[in-house]
N, C-alpha and C positions, 0 to 999 in steps of 0.2 A: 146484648146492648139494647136498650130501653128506647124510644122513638127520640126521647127527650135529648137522651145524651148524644144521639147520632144527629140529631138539630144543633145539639151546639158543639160538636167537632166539624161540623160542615157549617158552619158561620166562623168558625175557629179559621178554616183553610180559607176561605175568602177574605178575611179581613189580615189573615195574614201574607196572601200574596201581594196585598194591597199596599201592606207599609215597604213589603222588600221594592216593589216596584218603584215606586216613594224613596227608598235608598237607594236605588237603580239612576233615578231622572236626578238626583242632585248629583253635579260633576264634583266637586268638591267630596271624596268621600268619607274622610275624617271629621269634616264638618257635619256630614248625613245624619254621620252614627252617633257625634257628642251628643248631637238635638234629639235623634232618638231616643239615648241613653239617656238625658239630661231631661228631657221629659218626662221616663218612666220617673224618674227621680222623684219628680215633682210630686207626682201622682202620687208613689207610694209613701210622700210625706205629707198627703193630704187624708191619702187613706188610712194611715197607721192609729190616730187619735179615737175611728169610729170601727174597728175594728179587732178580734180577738188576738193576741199576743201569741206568738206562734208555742207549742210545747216544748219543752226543754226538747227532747226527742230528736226532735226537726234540725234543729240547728246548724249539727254537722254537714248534715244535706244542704243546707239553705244556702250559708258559706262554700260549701263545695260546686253546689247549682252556680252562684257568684263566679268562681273562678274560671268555673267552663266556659261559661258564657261569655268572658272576655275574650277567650279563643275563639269559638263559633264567631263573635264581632269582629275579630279581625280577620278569619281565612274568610267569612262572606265579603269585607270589607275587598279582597285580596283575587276573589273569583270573581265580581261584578268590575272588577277594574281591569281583566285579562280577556274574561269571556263575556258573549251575549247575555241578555237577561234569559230568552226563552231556553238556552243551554244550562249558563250555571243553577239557577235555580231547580230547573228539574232533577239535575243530580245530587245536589246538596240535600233536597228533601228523597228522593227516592232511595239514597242508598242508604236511607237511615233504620226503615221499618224492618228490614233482616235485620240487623245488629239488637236493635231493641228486643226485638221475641229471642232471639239468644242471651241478653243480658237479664231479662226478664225471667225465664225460666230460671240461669242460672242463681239472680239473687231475690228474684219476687216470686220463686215456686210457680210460676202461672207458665203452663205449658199448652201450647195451644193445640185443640184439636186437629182432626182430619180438614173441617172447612176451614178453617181460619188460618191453619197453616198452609194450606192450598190457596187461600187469597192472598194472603200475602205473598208468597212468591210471585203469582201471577197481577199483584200488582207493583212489585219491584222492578219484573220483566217491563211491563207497560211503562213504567215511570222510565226506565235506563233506552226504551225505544224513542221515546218522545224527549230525551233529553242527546241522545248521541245520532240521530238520524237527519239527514235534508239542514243540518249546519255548514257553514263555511265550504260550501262545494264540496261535501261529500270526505272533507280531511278534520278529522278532530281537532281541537283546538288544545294538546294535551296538557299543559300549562295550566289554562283553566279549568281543563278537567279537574285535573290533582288536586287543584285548591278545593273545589269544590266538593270530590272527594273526603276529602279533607274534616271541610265543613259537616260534612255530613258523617262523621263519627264523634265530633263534638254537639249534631244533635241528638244523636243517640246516646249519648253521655249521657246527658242533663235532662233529657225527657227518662231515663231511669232513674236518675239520682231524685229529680222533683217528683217523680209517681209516689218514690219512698218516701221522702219529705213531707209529700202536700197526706199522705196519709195520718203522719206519725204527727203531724202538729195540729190536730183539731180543728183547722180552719182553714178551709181553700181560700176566703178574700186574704185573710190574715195573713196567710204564707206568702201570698204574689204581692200583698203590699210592703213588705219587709224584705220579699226578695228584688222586688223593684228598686229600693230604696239603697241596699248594699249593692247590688251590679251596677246601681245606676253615675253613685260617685267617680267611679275608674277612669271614663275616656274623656266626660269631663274634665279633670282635673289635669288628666297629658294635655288634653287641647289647654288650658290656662297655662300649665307651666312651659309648652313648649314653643304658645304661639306669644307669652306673656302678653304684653298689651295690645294683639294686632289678634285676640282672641274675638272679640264685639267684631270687628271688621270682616272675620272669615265667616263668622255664625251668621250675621243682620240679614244677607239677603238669601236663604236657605232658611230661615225660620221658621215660616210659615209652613213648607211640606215638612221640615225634620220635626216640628211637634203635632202637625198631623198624622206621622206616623207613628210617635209617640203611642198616640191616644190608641189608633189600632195594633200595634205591637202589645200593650196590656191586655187591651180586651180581648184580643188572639189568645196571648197565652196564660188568661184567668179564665176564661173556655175551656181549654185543653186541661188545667191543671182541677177545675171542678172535675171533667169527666171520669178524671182519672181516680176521684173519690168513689168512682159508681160503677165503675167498667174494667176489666184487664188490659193491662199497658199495649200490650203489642196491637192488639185490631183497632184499638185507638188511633197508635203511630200512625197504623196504615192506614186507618179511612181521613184521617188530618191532612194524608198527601194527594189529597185529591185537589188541593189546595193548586196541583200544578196542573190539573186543567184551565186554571182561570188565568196562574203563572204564563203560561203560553198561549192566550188568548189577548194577555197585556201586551208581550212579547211582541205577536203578530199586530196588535192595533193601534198600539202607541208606540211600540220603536221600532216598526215596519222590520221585524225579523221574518225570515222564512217558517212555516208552518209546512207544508203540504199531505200530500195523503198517506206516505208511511208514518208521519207525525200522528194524522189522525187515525188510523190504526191501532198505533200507540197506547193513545190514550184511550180507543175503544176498548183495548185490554185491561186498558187501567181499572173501566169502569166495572171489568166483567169479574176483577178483579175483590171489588169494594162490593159487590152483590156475594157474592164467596162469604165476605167477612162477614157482611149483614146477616148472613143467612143462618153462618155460628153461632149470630149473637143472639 
């Protein structure tokens, strides 16, 4: 992995712990996600005109990326509304990068060596420390475990299904703006048909963070999905979840969750972790 590409999967995990958090602070969570959703929209009908038209190839994937992703929006939607942000979030992305490096061998041929497969475990360990330890006095919350569980096999879906996409369609901007554009229609349109005219009412005052996070929900995952034109899927997944060190740094600083020292622990594994990966690459 190239200095370049491990720069922009580490601005990838930053900017996307940013909008979840951003989906986290709006109570209204249907609202969150339309604005989210509703924004990549926009974007990738802004970007579709300046950009290359995906390959025939891609399509299957693009559309199937689409369909996951309604899933992944609802069980995160469904584990930020049961559990903490410094819990759900850490499971939802840590329990992804195993699933990946097995989906990945078995349908992208890419088998990960001795270091990479040693980081990765060792930073799935770090990731399930930091997300299952020093929570809710010491009792899981298993509820929102699950979901987040959950969530986190419908990220591993879709970061294999768009690794084979974003390859086969000649264009990484091309492919996130086309995919932006088809997922983006779905939650919008349940929120118009379900809230019909009391839809402006529930979005107006949530605007302003739900298309802030918009903005970084794209540029998160048109980072991840370039890298993935340049790098093998799996040590990507896994160095992208480093994303939950800063997850749990939001956690601890803006919604006064528990952190403490088996936390940090954790995530010192995590990082000894993503050194492993690097070292592969």
């Amino acid at each position: 992995m190239t200095p370049l590409v491990t720069a922009a999967v580490l601005l990838a995990a930053v900017t996307h712990a940013g909008w979840n958090a951003l989906a986290h602070r709006i109570t209204d969570k249907l609202a969150g996600f339309a604005l989210i959703s509703g924004g990549g929209l926009l974007i990738g009908l802004a970007l579709t005109p300046f950009v290359p038209f995906p390959a025939g190839g891609a399509w299957p994937y693009l559309f199937g990326s689409a369909a996951i992703h309604i899933g992944y929006y609802a069980l995160l939607m469904r584990s930020f509304e049961l559990g903490d942000f410094g819990q759900a979030y850490p499971i939802a992305r840590g329990s992804a990068p195993l699933v990946v490096a097995v989906l990945a061998a078995v349908f992208a041929h890419e088998v990960p060596d001795g270091w990479a497969a040693a980081g990765i475990v060792v930073s799935c360990a770090g990731l399930s420390g930091v997300a299952l330890w020093g929570m809710r006095g010491h009792r899981p919350h298993w509820a929102a475990i699950g979901a987040a569980l959950a969530t986190g096999l419908t990220i591993a879906a879709y970061t294999v299904v768009d690794g084979l996409g974003v390859r086969a369609s000649g264009s990484s901007l091309g492919y996130i703006a086309w995919l932006m554009t088809v997922q983006g229609t779905i939650i919008p349109a349940y929120v118009l048909w379900r809230r019909r005219g009391g839809a402006v009412d529930l979005l107006r005052p949530h605007a302003r963070l739900g298309l802030l996070g918009a903005v970084l929900s794209v540029a998160a995952y048109a980072l991840v999905l370039w890298a993935q034109t340049r790098a093998a899927l799996a040590p990507i997944a896994a160095l992208r979840e480093s994303s939950i060190i800063v997850g749990a740094a939001i956690g601890a600083l803006f919604f006064k969750e528990r952190f403490g020292a088996p936390r940090i622990a954790a995530a010192g594994l995590l990082v000894v972790g993503i050194g492993l990966i690097l070292h592969a690459g």
